[in-house]
TIMI-2910 file (N, C-alpha, C, CB; in pm, 1 decimal, decimal comma, always signed):
<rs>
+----------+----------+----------+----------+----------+----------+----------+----------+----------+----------+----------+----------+------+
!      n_x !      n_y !      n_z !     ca_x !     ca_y !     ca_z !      c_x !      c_y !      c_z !     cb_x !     cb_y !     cb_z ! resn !
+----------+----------+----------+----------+----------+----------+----------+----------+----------+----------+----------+----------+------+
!   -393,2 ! -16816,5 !  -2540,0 !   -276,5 ! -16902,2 !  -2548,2 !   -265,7 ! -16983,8 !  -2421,0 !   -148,7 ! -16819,8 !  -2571,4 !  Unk !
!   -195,7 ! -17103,4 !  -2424,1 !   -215,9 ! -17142,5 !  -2314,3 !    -79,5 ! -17146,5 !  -2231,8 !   -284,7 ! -17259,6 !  -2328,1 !  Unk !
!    -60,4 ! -17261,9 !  -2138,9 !    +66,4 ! -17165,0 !  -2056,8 !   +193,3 ! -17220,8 !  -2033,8 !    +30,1 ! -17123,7 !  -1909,7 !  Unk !
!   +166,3 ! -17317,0 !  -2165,0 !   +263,2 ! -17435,6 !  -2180,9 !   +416,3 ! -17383,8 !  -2249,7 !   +183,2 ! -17555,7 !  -2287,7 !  Unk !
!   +450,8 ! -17391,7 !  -2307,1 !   +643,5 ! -17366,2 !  -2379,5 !   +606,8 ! -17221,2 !  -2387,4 !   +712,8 ! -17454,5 !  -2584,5 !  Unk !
!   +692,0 ! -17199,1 !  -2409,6 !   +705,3 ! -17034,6 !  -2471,2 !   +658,1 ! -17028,1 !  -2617,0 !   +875,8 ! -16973,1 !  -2473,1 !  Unk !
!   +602,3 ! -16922,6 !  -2694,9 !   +598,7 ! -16949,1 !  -2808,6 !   +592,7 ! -16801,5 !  -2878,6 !   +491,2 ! -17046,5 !  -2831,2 !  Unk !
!   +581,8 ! -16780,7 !  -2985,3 !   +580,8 ! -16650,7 !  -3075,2 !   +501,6 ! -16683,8 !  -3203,7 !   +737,8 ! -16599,9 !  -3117,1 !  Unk !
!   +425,6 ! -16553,3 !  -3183,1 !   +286,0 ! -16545,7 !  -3300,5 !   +317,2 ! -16474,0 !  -3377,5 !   +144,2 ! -16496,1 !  -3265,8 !  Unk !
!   +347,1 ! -16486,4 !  -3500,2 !   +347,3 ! -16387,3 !  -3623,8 !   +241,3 ! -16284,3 !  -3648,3 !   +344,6 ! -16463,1 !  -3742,1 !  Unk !
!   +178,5 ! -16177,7 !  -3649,1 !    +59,6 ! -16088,6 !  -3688,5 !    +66,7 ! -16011,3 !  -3762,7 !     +9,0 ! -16026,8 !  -3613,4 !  Unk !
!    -32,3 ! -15995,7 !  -3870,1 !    +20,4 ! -15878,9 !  -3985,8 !   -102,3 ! -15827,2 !  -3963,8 !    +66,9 ! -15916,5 !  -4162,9 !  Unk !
!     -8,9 ! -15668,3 !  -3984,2 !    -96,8 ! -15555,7 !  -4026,6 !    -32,0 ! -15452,9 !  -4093,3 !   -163,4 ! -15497,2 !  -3919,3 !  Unk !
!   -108,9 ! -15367,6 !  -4191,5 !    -19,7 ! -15236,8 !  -4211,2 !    -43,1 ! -15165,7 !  -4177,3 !     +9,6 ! -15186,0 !  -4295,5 !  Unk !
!   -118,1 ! -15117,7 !  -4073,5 !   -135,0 ! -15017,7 !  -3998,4 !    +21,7 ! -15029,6 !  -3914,7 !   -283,3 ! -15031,2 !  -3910,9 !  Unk !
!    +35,3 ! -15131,1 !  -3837,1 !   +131,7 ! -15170,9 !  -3751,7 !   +250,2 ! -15132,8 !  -3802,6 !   +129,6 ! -15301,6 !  -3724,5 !  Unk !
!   +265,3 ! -15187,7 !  -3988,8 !   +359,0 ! -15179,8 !  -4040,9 !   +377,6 ! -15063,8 !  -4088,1 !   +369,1 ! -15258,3 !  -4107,4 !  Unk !
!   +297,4 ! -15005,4 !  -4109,3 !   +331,2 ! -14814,9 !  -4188,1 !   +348,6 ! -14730,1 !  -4019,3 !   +114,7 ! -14711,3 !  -4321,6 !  Unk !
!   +283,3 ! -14789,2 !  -3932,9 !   +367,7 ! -14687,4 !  -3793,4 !   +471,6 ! -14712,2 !  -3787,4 !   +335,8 ! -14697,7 !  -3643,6 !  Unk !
!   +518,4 ! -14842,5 !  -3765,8 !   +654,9 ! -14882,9 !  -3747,3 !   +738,6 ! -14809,8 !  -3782,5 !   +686,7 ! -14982,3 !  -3795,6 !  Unk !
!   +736,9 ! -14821,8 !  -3960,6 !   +810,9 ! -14713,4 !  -4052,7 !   +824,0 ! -14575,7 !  -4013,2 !   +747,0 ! -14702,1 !  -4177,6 !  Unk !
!   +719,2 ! -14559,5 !  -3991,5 !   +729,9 ! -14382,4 !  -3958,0 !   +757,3 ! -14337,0 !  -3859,9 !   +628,8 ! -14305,6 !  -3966,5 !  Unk !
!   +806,2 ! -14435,4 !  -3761,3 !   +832,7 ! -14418,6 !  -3637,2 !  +1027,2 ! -14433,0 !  -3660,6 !   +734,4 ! -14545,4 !  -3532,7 !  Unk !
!  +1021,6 ! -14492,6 !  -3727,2 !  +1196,8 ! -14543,1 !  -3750,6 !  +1281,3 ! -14420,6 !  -3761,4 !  +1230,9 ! -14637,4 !  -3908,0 !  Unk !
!  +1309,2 ! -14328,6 !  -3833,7 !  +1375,7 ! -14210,1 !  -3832,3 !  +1354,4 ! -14129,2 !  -3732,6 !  +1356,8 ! -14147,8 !  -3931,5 !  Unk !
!  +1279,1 ! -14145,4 !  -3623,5 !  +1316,9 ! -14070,2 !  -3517,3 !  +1360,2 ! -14149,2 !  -3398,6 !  +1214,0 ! -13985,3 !  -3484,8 !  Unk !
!  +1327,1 ! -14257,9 !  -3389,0 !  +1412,0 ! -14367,9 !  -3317,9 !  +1573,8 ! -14400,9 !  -3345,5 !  +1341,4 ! -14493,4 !  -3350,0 !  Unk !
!  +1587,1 ! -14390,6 !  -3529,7 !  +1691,7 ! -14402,6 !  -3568,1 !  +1778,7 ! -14323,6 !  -3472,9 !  +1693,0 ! -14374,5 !  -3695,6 !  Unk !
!  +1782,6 ! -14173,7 !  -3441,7 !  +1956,0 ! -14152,1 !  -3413,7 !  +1964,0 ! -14174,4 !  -3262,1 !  +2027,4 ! -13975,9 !  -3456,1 !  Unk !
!  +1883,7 ! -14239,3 !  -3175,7 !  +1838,7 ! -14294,1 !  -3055,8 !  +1934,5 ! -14415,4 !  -3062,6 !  +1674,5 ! -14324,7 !  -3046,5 !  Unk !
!  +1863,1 ! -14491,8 !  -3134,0 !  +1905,8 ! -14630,6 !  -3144,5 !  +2028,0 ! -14615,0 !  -3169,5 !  +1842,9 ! -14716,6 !  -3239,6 !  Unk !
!  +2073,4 ! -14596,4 !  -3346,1 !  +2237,9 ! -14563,1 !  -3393,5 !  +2345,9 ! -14551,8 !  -3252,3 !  +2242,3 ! -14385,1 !  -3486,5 !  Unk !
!  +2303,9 ! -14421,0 !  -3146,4 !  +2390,5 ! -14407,3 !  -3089,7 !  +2401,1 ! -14468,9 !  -2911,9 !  +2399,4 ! -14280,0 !  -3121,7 !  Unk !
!  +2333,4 ! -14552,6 !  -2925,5 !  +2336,8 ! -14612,4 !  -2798,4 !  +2461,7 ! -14705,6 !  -2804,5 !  +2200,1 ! -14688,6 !  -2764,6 !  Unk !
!  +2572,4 ! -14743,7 !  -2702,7 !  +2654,7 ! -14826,9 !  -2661,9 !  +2668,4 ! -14950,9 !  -2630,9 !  +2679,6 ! -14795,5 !  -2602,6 !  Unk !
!  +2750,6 ! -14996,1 !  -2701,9 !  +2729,4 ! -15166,0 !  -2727,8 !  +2737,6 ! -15205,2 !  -2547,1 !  +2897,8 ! -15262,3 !  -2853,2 !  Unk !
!  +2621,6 ! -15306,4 !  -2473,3 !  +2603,2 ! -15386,9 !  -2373,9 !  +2752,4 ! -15456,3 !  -2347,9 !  +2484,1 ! -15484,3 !  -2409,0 !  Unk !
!  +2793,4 ! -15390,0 !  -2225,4 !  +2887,6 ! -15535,6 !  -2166,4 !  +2838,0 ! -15653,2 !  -2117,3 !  +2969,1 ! -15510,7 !  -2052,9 !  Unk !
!  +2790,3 ! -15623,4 !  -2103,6 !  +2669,4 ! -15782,2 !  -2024,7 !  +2590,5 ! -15862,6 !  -2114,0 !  +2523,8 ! -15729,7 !  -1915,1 !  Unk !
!  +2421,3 ! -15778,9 !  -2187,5 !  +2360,7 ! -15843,3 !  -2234,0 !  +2387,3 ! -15814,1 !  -2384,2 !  +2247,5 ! -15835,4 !  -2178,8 !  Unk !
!  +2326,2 ! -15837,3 !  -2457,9 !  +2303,9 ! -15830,7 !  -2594,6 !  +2157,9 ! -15691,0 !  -2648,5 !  +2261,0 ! -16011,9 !  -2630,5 !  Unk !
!  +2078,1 ! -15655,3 !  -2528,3 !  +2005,3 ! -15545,7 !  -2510,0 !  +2073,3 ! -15447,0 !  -2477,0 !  +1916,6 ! -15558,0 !  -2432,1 !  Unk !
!  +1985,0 ! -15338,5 !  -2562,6 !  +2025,1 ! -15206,9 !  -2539,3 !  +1937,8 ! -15090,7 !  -2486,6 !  +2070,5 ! -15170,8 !  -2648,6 !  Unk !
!  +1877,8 ! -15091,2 !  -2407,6 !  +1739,4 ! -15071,2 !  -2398,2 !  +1729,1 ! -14909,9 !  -2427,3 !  +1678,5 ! -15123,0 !  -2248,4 !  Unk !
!  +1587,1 ! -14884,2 !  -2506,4 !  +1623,6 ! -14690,1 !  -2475,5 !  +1471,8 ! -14642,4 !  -2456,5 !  +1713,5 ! -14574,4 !  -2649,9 !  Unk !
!  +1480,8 ! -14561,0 !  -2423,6 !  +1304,7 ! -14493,3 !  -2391,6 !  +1247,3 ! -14473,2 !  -2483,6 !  +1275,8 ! -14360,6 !  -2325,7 !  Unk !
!  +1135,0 ! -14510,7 !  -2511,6 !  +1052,7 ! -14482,6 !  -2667,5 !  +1035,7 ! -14330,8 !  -2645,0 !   +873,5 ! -14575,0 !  -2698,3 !  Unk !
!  +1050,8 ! -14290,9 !  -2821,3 !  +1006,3 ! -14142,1 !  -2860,0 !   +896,9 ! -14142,2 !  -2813,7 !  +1000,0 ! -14094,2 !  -3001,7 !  Unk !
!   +822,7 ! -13961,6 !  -2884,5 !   +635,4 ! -13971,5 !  -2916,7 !   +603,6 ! -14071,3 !  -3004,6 !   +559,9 ! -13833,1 !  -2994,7 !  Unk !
!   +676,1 ! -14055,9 !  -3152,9 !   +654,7 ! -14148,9 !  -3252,5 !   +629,9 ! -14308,7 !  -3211,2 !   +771,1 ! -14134,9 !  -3337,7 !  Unk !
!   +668,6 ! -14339,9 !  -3133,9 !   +645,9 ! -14488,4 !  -3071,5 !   +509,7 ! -14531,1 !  -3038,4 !   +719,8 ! -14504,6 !  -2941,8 !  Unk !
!   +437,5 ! -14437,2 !  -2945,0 !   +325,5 ! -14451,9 !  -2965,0 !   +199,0 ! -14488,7 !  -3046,9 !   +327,6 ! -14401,6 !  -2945,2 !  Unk !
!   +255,4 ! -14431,7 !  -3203,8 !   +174,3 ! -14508,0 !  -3299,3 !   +154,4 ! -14613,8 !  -3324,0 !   +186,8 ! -14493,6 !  -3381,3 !  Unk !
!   +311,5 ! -14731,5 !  -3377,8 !   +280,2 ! -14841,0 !  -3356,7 !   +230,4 ! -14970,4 !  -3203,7 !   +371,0 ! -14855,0 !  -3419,4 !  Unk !
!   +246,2 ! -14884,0 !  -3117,7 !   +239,1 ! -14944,2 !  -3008,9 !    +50,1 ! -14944,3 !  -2998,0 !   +341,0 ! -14859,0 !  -2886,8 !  Unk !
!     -3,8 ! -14809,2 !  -3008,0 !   -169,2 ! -14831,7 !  -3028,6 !   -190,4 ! -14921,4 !  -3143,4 !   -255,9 ! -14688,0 !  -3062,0 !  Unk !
!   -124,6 ! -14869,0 !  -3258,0 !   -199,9 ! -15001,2 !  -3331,4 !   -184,4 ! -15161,9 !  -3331,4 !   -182,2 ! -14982,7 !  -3455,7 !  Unk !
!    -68,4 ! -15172,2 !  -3227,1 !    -46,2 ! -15304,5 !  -3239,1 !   -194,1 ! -15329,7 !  -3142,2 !   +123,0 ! -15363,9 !  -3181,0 !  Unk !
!   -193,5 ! -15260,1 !  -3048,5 !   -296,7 ! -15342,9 !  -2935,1 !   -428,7 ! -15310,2 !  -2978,4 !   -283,2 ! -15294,4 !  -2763,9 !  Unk !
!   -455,3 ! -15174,7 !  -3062,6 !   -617,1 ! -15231,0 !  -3097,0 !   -590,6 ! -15323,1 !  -3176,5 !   -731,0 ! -15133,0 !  -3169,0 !  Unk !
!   -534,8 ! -15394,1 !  -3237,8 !   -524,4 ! -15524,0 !  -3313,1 !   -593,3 ! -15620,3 !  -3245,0 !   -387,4 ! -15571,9 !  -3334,6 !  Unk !
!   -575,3 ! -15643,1 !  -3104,8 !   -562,0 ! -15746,3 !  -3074,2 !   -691,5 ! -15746,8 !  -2900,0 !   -379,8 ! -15768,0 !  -3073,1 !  Unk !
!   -760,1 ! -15674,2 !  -2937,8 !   -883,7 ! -15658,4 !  -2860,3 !   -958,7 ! -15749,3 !  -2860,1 !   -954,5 ! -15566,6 !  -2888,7 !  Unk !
!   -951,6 ! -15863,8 !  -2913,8 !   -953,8 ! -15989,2 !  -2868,9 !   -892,7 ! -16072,2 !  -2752,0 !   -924,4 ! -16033,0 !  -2952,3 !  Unk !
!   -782,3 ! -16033,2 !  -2697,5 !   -704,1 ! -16082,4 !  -2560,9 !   -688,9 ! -15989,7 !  -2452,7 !   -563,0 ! -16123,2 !  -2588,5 !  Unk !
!   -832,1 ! -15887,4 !  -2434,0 !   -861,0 ! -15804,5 !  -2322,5 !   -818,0 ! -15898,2 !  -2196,5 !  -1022,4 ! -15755,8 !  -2322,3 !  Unk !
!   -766,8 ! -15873,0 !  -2136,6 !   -789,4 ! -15891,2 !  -2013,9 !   -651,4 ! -16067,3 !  -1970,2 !   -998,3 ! -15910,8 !  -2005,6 !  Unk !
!   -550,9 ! -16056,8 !  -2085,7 !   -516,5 ! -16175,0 !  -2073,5 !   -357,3 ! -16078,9 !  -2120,9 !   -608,7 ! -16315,0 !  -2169,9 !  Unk !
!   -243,0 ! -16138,5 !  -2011,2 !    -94,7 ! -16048,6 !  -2019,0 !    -85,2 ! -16107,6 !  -2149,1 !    +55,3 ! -16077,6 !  -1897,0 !  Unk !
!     -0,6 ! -15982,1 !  -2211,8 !    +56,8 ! -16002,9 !  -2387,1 !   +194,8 ! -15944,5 !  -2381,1 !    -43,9 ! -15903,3 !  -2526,2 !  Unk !
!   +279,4 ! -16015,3 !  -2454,4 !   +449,6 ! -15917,8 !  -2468,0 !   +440,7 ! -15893,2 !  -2623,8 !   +637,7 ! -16030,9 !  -2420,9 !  Unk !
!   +424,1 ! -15797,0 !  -2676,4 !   +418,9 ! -15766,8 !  -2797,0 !   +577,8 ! -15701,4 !  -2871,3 !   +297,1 ! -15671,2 !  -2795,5 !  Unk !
!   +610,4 ! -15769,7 !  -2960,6 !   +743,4 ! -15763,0 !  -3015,3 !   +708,0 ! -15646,2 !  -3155,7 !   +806,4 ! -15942,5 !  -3062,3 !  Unk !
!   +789,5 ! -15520,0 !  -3186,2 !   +729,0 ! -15443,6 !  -3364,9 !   +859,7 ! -15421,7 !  -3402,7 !   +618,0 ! -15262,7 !  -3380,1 !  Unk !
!   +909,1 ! -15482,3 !  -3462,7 !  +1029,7 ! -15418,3 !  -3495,7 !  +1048,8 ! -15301,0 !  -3572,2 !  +1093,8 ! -15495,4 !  -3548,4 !  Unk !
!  +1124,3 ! -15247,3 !  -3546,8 !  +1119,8 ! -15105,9 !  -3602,5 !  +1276,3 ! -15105,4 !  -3739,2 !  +1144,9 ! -14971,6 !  -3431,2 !  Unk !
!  +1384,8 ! -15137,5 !  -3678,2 !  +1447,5 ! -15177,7 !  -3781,9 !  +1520,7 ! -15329,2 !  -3789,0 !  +1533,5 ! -15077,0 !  -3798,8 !  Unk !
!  +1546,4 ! -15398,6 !  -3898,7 !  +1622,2 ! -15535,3 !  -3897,4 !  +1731,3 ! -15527,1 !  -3999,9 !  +1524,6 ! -15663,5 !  -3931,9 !  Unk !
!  +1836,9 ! -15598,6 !  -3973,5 !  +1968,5 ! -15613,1 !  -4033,5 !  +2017,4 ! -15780,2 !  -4011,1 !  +2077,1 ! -15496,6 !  -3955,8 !  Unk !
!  +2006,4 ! -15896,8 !  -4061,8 !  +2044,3 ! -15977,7 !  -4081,8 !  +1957,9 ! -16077,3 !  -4011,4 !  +2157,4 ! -15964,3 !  -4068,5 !  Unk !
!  +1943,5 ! -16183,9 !  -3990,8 !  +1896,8 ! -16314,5 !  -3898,1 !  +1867,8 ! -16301,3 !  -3784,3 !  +1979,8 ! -16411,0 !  -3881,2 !  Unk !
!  +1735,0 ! -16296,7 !  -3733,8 !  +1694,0 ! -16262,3 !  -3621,4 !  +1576,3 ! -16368,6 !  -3597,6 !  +1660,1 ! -16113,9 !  -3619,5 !  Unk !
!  +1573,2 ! -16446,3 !  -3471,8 !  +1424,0 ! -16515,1 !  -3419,2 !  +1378,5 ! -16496,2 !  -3265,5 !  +1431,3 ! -16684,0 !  -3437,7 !  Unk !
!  +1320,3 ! -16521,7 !  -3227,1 !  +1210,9 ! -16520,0 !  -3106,6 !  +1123,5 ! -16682,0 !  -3138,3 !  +1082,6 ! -16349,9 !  -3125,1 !  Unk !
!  +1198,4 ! -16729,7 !  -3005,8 !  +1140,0 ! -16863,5 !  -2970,7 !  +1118,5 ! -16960,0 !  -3123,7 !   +979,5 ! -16830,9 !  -2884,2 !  Unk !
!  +1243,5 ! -16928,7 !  -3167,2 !  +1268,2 ! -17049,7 !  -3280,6 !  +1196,0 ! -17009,4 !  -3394,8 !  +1214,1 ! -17204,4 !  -3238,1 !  Unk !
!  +1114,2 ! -16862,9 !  -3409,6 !  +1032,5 ! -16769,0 !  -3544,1 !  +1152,0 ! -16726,8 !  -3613,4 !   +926,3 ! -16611,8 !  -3497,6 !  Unk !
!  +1139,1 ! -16730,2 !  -3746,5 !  +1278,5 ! -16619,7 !  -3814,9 !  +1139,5 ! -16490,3 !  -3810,9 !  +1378,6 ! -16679,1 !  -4050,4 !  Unk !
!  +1207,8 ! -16365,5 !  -3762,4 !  +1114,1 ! -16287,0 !  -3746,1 !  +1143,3 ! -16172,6 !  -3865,2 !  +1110,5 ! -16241,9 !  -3596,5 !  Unk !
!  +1063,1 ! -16071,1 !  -3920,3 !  +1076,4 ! -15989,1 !  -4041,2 !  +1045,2 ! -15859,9 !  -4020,8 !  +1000,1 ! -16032,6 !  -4145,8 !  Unk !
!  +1017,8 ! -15780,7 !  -4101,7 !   +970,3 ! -15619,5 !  -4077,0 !   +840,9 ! -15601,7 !  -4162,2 !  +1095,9 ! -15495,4 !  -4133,6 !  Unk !
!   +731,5 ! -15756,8 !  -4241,0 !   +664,6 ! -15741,7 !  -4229,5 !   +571,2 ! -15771,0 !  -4158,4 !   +669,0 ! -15738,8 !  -4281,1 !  Unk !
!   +606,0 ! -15833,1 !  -4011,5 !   +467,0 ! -15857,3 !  -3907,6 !   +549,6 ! -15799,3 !  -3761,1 !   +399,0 ! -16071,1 !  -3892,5 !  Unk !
!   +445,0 ! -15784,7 !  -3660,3 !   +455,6 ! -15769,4 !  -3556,1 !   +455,8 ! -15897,7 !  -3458,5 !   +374,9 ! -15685,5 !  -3541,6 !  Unk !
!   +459,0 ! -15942,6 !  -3359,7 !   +463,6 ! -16057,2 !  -3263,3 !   +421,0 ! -16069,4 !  -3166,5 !   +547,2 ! -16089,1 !  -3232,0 !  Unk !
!   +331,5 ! -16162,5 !  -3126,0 !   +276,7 ! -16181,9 !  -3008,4 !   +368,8 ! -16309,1 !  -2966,8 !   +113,3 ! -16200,4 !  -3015,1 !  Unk !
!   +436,9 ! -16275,6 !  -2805,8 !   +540,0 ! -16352,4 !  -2731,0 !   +458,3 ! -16386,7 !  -2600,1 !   +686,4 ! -16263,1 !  -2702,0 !  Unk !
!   +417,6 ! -16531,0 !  -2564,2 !   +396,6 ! -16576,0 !  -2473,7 !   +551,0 ! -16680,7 !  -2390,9 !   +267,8 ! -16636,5 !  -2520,3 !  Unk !
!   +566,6 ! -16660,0 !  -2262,4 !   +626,3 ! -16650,3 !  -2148,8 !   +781,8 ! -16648,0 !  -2210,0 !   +581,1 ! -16770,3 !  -2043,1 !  Unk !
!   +884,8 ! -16639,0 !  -2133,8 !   +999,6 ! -16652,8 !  -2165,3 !  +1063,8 ! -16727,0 !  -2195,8 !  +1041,2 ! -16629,0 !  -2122,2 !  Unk !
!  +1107,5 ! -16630,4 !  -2341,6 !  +1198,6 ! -16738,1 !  -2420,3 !  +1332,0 ! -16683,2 !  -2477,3 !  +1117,2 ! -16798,1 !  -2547,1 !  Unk !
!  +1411,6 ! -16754,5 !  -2608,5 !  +1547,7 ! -16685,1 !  -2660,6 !  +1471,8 ! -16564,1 !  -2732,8 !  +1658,6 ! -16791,6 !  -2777,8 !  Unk !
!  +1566,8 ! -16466,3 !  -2759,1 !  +1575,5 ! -16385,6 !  -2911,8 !  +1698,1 ! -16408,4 !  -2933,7 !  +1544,7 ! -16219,4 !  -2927,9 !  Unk !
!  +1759,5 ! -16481,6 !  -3019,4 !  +1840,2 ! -16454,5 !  -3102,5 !  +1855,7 ! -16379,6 !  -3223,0 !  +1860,4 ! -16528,8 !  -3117,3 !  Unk !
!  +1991,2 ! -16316,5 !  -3189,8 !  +2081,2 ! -16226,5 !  -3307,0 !  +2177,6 ! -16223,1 !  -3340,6 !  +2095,5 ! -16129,0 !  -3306,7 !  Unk !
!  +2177,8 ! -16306,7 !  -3479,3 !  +2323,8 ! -16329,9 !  -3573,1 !  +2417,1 ! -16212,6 !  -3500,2 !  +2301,9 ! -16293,4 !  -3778,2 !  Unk !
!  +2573,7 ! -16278,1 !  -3481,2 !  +2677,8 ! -16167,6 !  -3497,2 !  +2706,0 ! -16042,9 !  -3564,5 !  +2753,3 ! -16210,5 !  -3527,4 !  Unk !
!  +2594,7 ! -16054,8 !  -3698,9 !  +2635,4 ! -15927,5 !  -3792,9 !  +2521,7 ! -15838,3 !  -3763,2 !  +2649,0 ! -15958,7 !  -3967,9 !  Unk !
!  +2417,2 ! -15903,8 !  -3701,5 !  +2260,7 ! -15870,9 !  -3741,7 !  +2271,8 ! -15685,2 !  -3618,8 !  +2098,6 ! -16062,0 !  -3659,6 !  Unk !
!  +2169,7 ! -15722,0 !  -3684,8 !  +2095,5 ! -15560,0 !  -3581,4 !  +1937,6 ! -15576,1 !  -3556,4 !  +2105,3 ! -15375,1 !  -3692,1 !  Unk !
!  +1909,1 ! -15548,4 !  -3450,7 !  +1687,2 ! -15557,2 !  -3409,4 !  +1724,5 ! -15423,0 !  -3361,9 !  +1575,8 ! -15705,0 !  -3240,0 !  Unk !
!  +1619,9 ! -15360,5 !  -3411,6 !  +1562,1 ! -15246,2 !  -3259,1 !  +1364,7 ! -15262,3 !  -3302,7 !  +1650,6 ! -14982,3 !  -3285,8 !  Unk !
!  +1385,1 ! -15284,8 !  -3194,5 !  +1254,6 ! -15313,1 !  -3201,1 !  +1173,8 ! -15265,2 !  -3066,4 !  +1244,6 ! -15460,5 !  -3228,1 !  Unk !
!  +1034,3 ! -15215,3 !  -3077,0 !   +964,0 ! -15191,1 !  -2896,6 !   +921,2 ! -15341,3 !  -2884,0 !   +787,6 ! -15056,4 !  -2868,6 !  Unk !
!   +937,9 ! -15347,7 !  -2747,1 !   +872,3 ! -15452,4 !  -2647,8 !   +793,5 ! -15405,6 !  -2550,9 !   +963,9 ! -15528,8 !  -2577,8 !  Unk !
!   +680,7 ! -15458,9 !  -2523,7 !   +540,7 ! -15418,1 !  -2496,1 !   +505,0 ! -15518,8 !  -2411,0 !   +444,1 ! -15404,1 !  -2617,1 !  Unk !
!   +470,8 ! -15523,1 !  -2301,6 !   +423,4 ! -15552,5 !  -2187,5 !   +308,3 ! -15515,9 !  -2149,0 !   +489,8 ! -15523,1 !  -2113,7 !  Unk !
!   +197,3 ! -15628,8 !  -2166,4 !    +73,0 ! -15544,9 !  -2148,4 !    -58,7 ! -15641,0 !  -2054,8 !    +17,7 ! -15499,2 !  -2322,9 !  Unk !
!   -102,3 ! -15577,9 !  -1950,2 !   -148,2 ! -15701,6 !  -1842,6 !   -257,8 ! -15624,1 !  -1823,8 !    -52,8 ! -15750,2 !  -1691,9 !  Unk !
+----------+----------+----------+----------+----------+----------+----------+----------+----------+----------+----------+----------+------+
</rs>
């Protein structure tokens, strides 16, 4: 990618997508009970074990961009209108996020999703 606007890559897999899933019910009562942000709109929480799955499969995915920083977006659960750098984003792909940009989330919506930092 190169190093111009910010941008967001759509990627499908079901590997990615069946960890995700199976990772969700134990993230769930993690997530559920974390406290709404006075400040930001993040809620940040420590990934389970279960996290680990989709997080390997997102990056052997992508063993093609050895050696080049990646922010990898998986959502784990979604509830209403959600984008990253102007993407409407879904729960069937994962995301590759080059440099900083918005995520927006509708008023009603809900993301929990891992973010992945990888250099």
């Amino acid at each position: 990618m190169s190093q111009g606007a910010p941008s967001c890559i759509s990627l499908s897999s079901d590997k990615v997508k069946a960890c995700a899933t199976q990772a969700w019910p134990e993230v769930q009562r993690y997530a559920q009970g974390l406290p709404k942000p006075k400040i930001s709109a993040l809620a940040p929480f420590f990934p389970t074990d279960a996290c680990a799955a989709p997080i390997n499969a997102a990056v052997s995915e992508l063993t093609s961009y050895v050696g080049r920083k990646l922010t990898l977006v998986i959502p784990l659960f979604m509830e209403g209108e959600t984008s990253i750098a102007g993407l409407a984003i879904d729960m069937d792909h994962f995301y590759q996020v080059s440099g900083k940009c918005d995520v927006e989330v509708s008023q009603a919506a809900k993301l929990v999703a891992l973010i992945v930092d990888i250099e």
